[in-house]
FIDO-118562 format. One record per residue (C-alpha): y, x, z negated; residue in one letter. Coordinates in steps of 0.25 Angstrom, whole numbers, padded with zeros to 4 digits. Each point is the difference from the previous one (the first is absolute). Example, Ala and Ser with C-alpha at 12.3 -4.5 7.8 and 13.67 -1.06 7.14 Angstrom:
<marlums>
{marlum {-0018, 0049, -0031}, a}
{marlum {0014, 0006, 0002}, s}
</marlums>
This chain:
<marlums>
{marlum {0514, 0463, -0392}, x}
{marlum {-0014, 0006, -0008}, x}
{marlum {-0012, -0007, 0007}, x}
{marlum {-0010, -0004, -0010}, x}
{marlum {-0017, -0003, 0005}, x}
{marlum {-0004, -0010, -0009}, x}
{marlum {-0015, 0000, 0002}, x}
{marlum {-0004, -0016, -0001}, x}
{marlum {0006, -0013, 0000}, x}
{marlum {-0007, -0008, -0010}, x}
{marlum {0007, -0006, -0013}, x}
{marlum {-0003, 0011, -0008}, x}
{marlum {0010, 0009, 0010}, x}
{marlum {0011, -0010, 0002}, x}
{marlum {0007, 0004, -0013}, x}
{marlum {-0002, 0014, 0005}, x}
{marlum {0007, -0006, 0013}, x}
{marlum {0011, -0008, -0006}, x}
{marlum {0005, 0013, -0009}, x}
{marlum {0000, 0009, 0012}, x}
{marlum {0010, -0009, 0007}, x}
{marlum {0008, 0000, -0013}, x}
{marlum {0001, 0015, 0000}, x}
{marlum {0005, -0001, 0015}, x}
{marlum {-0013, 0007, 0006}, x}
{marlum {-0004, -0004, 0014}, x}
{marlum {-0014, -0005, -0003}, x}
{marlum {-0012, 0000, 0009}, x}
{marlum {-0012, -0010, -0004}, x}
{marlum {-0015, 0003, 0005}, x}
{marlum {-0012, -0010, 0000}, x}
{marlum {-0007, -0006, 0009}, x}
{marlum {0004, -0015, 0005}, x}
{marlum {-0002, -0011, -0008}, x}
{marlum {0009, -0008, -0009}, x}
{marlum {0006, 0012, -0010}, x}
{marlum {0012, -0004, -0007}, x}
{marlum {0006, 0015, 0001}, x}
{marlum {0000, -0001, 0016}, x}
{marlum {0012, -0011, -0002}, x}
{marlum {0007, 0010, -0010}, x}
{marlum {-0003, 0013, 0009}, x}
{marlum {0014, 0007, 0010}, x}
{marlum {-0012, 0002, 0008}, x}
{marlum {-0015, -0003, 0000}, x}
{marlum {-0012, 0009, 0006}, x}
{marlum {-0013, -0008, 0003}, x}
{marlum {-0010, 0011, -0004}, x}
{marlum {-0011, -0002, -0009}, x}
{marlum {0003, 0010, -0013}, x}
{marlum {-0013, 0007, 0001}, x}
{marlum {0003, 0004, 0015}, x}
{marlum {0004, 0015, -0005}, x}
{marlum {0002, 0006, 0013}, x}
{marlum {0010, -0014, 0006}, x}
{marlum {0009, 0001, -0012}, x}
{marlum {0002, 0016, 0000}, x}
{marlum {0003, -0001, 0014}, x}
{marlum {0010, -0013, -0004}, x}
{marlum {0006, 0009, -0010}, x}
{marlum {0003, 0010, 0010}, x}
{marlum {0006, -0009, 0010}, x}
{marlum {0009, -0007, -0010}, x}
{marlum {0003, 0011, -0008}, x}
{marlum {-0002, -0003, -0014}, x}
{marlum {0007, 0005, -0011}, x}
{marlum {-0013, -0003, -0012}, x}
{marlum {-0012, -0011, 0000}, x}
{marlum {-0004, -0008, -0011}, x}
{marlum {-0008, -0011, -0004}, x}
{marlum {-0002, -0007, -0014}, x}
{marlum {-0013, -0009, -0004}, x}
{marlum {-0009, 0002, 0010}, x}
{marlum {-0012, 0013, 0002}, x}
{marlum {-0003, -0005, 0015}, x}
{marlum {0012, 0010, 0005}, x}
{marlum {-0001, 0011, -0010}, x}
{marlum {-0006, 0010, 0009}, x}
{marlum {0009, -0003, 0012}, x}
{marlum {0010, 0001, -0010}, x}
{marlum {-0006, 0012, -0004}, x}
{marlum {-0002, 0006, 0015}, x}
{marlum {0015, -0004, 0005}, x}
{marlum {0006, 0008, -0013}, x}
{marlum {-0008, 0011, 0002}, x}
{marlum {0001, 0005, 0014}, x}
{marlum {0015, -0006, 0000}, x}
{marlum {0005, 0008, -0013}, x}
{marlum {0003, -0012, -0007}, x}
{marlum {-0001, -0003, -0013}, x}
{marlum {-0014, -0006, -0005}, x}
{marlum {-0012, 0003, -0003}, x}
{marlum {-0009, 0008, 0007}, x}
{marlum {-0012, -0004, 0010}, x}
{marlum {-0009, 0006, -0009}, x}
{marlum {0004, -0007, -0011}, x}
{marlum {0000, -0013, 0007}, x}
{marlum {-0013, 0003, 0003}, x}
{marlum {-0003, 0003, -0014}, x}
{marlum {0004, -0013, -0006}, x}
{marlum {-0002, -0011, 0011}, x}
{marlum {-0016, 0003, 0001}, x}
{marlum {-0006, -0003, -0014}, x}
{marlum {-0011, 0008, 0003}, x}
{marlum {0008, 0013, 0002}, x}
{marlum {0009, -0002, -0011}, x}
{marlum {-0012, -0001, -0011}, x}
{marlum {-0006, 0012, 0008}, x}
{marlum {0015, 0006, -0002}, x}
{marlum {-0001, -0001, -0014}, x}
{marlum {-0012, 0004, -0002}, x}
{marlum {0001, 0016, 0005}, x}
{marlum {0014, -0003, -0008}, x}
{marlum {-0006, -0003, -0013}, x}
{marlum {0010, -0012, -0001}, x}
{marlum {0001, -0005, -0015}, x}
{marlum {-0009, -0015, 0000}, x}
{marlum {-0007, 0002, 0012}, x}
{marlum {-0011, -0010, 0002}, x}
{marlum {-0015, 0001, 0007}, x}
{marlum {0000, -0003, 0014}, x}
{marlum {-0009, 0000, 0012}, x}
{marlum {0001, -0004, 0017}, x}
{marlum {-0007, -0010, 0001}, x}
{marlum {-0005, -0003, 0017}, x}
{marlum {-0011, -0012, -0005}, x}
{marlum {-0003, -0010, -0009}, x}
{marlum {-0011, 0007, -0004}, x}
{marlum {0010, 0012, -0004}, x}
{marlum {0008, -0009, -0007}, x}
{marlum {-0013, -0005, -0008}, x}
{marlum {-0003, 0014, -0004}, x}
{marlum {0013, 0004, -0005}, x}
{marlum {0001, -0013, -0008}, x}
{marlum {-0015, 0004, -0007}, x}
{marlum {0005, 0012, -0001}, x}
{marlum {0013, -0003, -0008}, x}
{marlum {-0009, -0011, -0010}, x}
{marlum {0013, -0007, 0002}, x}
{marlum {0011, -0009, 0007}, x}
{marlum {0005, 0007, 0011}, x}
{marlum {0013, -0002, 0010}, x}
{marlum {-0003, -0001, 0016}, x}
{marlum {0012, 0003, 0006}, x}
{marlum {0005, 0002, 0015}, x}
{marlum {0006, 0012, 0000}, x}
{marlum {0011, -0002, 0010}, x}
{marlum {0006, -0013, -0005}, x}
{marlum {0010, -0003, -0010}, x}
{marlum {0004, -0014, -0005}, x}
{marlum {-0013, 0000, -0009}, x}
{marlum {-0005, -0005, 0014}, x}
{marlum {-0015, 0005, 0001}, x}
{marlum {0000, 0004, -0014}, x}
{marlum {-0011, -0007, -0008}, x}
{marlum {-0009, 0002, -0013}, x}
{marlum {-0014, 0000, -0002}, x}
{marlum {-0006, -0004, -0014}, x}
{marlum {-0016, -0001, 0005}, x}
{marlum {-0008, 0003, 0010}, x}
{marlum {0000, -0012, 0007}, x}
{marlum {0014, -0001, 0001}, x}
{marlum {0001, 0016, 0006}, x}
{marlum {-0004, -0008, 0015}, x}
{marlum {0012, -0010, -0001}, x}
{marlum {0009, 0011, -0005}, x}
{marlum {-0004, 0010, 0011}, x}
{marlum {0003, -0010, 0009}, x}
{marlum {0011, -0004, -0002}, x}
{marlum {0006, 0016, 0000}, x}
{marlum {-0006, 0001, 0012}, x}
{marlum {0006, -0011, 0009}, x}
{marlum {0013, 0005, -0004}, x}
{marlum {-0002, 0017, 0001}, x}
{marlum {0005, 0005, 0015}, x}
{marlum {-0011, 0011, -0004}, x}
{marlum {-0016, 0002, 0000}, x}
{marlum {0001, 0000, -0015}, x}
{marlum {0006, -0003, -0013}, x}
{marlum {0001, 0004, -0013}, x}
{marlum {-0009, -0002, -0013}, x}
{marlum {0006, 0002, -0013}, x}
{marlum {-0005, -0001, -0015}, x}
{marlum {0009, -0011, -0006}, x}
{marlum {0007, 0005, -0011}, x}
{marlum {0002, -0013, -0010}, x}
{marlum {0015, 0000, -0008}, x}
{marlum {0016, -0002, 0002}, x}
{marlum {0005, 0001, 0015}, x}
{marlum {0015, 0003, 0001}, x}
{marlum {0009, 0006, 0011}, x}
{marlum {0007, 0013, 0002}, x}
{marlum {0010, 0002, 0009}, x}
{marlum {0011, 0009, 0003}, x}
{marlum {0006, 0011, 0009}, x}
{marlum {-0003, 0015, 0004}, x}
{marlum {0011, 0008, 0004}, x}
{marlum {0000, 0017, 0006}, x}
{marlum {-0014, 0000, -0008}, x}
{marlum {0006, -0006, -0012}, x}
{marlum {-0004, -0012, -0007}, x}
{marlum {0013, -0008, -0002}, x}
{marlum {-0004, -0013, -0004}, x}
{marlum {-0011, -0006, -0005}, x}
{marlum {-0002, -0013, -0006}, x}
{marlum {-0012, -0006, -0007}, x}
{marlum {0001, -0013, 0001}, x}
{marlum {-0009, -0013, -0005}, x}
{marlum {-0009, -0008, 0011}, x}
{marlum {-0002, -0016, 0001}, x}
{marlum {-0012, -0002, 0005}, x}
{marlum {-0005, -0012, 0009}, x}
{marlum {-0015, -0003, 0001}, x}
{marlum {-0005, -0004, 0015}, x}
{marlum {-0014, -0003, 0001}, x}
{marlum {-0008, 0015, -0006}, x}
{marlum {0015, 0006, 0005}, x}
{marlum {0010, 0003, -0011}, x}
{marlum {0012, 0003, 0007}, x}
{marlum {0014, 0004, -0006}, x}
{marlum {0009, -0012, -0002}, x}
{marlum {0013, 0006, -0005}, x}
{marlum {0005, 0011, -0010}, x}
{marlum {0008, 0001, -0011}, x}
{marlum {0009, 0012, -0007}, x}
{marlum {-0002, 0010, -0006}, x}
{marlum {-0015, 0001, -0004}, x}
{marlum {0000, 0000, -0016}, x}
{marlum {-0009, 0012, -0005}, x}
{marlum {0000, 0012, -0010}, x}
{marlum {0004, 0013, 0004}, x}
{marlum {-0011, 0006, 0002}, x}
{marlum {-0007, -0011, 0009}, x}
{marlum {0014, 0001, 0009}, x}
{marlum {-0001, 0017, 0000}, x}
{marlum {-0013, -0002, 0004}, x}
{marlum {0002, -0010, 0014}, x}
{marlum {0012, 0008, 0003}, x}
{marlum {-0009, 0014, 0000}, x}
{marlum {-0010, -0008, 0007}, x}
{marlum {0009, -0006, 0011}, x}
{marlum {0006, 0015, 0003}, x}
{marlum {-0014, 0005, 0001}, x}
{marlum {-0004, -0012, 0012}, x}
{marlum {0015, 0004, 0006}, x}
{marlum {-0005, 0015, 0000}, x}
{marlum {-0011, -0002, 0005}, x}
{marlum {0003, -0009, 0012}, x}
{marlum {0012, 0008, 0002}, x}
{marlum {0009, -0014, 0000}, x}
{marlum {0015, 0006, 0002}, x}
{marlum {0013, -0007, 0005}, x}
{marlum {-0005, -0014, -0003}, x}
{marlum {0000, -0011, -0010}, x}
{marlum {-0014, 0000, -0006}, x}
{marlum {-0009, -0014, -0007}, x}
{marlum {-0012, 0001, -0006}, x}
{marlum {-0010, -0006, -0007}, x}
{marlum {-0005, 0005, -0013}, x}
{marlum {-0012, -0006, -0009}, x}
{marlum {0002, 0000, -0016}, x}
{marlum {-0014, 0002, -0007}, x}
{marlum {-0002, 0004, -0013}, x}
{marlum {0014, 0007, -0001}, x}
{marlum {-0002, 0008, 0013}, x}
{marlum {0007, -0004, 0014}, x}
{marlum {-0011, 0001, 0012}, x}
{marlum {0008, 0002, 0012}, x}
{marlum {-0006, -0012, 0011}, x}
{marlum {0010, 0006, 0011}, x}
{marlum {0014, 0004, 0004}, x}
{marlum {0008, -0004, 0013}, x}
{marlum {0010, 0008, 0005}, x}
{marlum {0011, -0012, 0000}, x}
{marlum {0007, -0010, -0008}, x}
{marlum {-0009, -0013, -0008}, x}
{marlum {0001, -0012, 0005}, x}
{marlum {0001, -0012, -0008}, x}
{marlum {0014, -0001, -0004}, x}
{marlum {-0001, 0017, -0004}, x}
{marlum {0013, 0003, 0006}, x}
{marlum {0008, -0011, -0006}, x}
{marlum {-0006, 0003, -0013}, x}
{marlum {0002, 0014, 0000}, x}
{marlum {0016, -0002, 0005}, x}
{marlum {0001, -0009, -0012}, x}
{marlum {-0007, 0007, -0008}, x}
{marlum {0008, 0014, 0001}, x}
{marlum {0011, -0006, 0005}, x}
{marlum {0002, 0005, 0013}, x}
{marlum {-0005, -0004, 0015}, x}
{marlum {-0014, 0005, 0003}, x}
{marlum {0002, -0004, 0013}, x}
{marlum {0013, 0007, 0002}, x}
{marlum {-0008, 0012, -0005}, x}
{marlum {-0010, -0001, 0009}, x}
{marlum {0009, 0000, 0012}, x}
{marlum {0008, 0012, -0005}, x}
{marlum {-0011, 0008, -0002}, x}
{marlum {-0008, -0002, 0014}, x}
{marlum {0016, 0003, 0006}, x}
{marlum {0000, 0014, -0008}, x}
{marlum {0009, -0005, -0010}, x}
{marlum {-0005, 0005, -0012}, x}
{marlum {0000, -0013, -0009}, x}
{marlum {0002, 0001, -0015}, x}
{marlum {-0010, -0006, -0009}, x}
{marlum {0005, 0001, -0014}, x}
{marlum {0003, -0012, -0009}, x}
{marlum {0005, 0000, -0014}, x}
{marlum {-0003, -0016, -0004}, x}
{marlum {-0011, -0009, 0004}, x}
{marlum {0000, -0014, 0001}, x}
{marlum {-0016, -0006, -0004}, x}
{marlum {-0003, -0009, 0012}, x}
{marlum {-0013, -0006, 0007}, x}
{marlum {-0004, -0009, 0014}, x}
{marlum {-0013, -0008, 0004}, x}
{marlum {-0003, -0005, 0014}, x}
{marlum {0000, -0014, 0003}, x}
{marlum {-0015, -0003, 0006}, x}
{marlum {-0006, -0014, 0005}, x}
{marlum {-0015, -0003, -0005}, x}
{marlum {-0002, -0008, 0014}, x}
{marlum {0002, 0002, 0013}, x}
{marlum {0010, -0012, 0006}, x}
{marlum {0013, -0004, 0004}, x}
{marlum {0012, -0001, -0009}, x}
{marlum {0004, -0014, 0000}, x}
{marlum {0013, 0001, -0009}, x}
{marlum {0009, 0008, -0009}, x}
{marlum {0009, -0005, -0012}, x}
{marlum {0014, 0007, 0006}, x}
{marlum {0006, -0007, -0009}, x}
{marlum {-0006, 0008, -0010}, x}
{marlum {-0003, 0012, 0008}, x}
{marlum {0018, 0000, -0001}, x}
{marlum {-0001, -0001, -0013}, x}
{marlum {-0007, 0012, -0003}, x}
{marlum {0007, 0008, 0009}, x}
{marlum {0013, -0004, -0008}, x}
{marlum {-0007, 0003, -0012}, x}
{marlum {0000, 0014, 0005}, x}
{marlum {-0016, 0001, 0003}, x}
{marlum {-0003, 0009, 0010}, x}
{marlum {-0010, -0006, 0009}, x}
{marlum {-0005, -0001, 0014}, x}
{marlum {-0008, -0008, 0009}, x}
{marlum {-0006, 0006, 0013}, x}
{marlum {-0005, -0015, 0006}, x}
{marlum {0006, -0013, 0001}, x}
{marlum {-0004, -0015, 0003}, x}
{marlum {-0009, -0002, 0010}, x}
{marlum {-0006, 0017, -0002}, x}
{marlum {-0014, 0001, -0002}, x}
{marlum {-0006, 0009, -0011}, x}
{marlum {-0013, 0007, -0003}, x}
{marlum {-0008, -0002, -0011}, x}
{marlum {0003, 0016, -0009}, x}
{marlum {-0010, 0010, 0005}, x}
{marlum {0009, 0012, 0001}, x}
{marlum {0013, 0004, -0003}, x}
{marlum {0005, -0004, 0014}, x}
{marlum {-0001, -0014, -0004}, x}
{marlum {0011, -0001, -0009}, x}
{marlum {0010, -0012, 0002}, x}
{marlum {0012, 0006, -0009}, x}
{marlum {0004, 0009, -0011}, x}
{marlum {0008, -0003, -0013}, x}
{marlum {0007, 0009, -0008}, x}
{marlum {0006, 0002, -0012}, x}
{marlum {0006, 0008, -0011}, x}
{marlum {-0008, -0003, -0013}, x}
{marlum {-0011, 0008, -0007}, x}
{marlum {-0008, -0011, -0004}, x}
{marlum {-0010, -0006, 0010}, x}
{marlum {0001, -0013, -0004}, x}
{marlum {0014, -0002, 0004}, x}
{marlum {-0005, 0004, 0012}, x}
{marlum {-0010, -0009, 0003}, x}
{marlum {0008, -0012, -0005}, x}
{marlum {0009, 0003, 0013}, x}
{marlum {-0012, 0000, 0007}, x}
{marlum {-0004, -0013, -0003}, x}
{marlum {0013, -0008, 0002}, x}
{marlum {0000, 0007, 0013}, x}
{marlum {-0014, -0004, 0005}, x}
{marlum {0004, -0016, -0007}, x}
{marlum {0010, 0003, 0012}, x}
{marlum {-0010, 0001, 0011}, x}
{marlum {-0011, -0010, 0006}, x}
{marlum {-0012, 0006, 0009}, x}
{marlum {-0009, -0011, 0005}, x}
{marlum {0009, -0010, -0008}, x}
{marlum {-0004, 0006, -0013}, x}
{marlum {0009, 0009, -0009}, x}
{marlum {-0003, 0015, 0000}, x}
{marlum {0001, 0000, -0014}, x}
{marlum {-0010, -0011, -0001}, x}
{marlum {-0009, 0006, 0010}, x}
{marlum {-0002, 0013, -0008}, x}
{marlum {-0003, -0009, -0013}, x}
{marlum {-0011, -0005, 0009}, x}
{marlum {-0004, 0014, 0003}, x}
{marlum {0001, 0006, -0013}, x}
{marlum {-0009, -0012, -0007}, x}
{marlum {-0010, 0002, 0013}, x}
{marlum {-0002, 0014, -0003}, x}
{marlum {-0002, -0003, -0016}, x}
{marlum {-0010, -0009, 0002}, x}
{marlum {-0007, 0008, 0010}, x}
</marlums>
């Protein structure tokens, strides 16, 4: 029996889990304790911390492994990254890893690259700096923490009183003694994801992004398929995309970025060296008609995965999100069967009695939906017979999002 690493056990990795165990793969969890879902799923579970690069080598020495993977998640990309590398497994590389999990390298990357859409940058150690840069630009500007993902740490600037909360928020997530100043670049945000293969670009997917607002944070909310544009607009994210892999020198591995539409161009923001998260796999496996996940697996095990599709089927998800923090004080089963029956795909990561944060970051999401439709409003139309299904603080999640929405207007 294969032995697969799967770097995490969060619920972004438990799909990854689930589909490893179908395929008859002995599969090995890492995360550090706490309540994962994945630990209960895993044949075995390995209680590192998935930045510990030098514990999990040696782990995958001991147990020896036949691949390591992870899906969702930047935290493990370098151990990822590391335990491929001096293990000849298929991944990327270190240096790669280190490429696209540090913000700051991977402007600096593009830069000597010349990548297509590159935007002003600058290290930023003070607030100070960051006022400069902000003068400097004559213009809104993103603060970013350049070793986080989940939009955590990732905060915009529109004057320069607003520069001091911005820095510090980046700051008190950033691990580092600095963070990253941008130039925001105003215009469309969509997703690109897909999959590099022997220094081929088999895959790649541009794919429209839902967006949640959280505080001065917009942070992805869903994504829908395919992302609609002319020919040229879609030649020209595709050349842009295989410029940021060239230059980062992604191989072996799923790829996601973040691409901004502004005036007909597409500014890449950044590039990880691992599949979205936000319901990317499931989309893309519906989308092509084929399992992303399965993929994913077979390639980390050597297998050489095919990534060709002849049709496509249109197909879109949101995350479901609580504008509070509370407790879930019911659900409408009765009505959650029904739209199970119905064929909706759907699932919900608490229960009664769960507690749930008030949306500030991806992390905090509370359920996905999904569904095969090209219009967003059927989309959203599930949404809201969902959240008329659940109570938080004995108010509907439906109705504590009109609250939010008609705060906000009047604000």
């Amino acid at each position: 029996m294969k032995k697969i690493m799967i770097l995490g056990a969060g619920i972004y990795q438990v799909p990854l889990i689930l589909k490893a165990k179908e395929m008859g793969l002995y599969t090995l969890v890492v995360s550090y304790p706490g309540p994962y879902p994945g630990f209960a799923l895993a044949d075995e579970c390995l209680y590192l911390d998935t930045r510990d690069e030098a514990g999990i080598l040696k782990a995958a020495c001991e147990k020896e492994i036949q691949g390591i993977c992870t899906t969702g998640t930047d935290v493990a990309i370098r151990t990822l990254g590391r335990t491929a590398e001096l293990l000849h497994l298929p991944g990327l590389s270190l240096a790669a890893a280190e490429h696209v999990t540090d913000k700051l390298t991977m402007r600096e990357v593009f830069r000597k690259a010349s990548v297509t859409g590159s935007i002003p940058f600058c290290r930023v150690t003070s607030l100070a700096e960051a006022r400069a840069f902000f003068q400097e630009q004559a213009s809104s500007i993103m603060l970013k923490a350049t070793d986080s993902s989940g939009s955590r740490g990732i905060v915009r600037a529109d004057s320069l009183e607003e520069v001091k909360e911005a820095y510090e928020a980046a700051c008190s997530v950033t691990h580092l003694p600095y963070i990253l100043a941008e130039k925001y670049v105003a215009g469309e945000e969509i997703g690109v994801d897909g999959f590099v293969l022997d220094g081929e670009v088999k895959l790649l997917l541009p794919h429209k992004k839902f967006v949640v607002t959280a505080g001065h944070t917009t942070l992805p909310g869903g994504h829908a398929f395919p992302y609609e544009a002319d020919t040229v607009l879609l030649t020209a994210i595709t050349e842009a995309i295989t410029e940021a892999i060239r230059a980062t020198g992604l191989d072996n591995c799923a790829f996601n970025a973040d691409v901004m539409i502004s005036d007909g161009v597409p500014y890449i923001l950044e590039i990880g060296g691992r599949c979205g998260a936000t319901c990317i796999p499931e989309l893309i496996s519906m989308y092509c008609g084929f399992d992303y996940y399965r993929k994913m697996l077979e390639a980390a095990l050597s297998e050489k995965p095919d990534f060709s599709y002849e049709h496509t089927t249109p197909c879109m998800a949101k995350l479901l999100f609580s504008p509070v923090d509370g407790i879930i004080t019911a659900m409408d089963e009765e009505r959650l069967h029904n739209l199970r029956n119905e064929g909706i795909s759907f699932s919900l990561d608490y229960g009664v009695g769960d507690s749930v944060e008030k949306v500030k970051n991806g992390t905090d999401r509370i359920g996905q939906v999904i569904l095969a439709a090209s219009r967003e409003a059927e989309l959203d139309t599930l949404i809201t017979s969902i959240q008329d299904a659940i109570e938080i603080n004995g108010t509907s999640l439906s109705r504590l999002w009109e609250k939010e929405t008609s705060e906000r207007n009047l604000s």
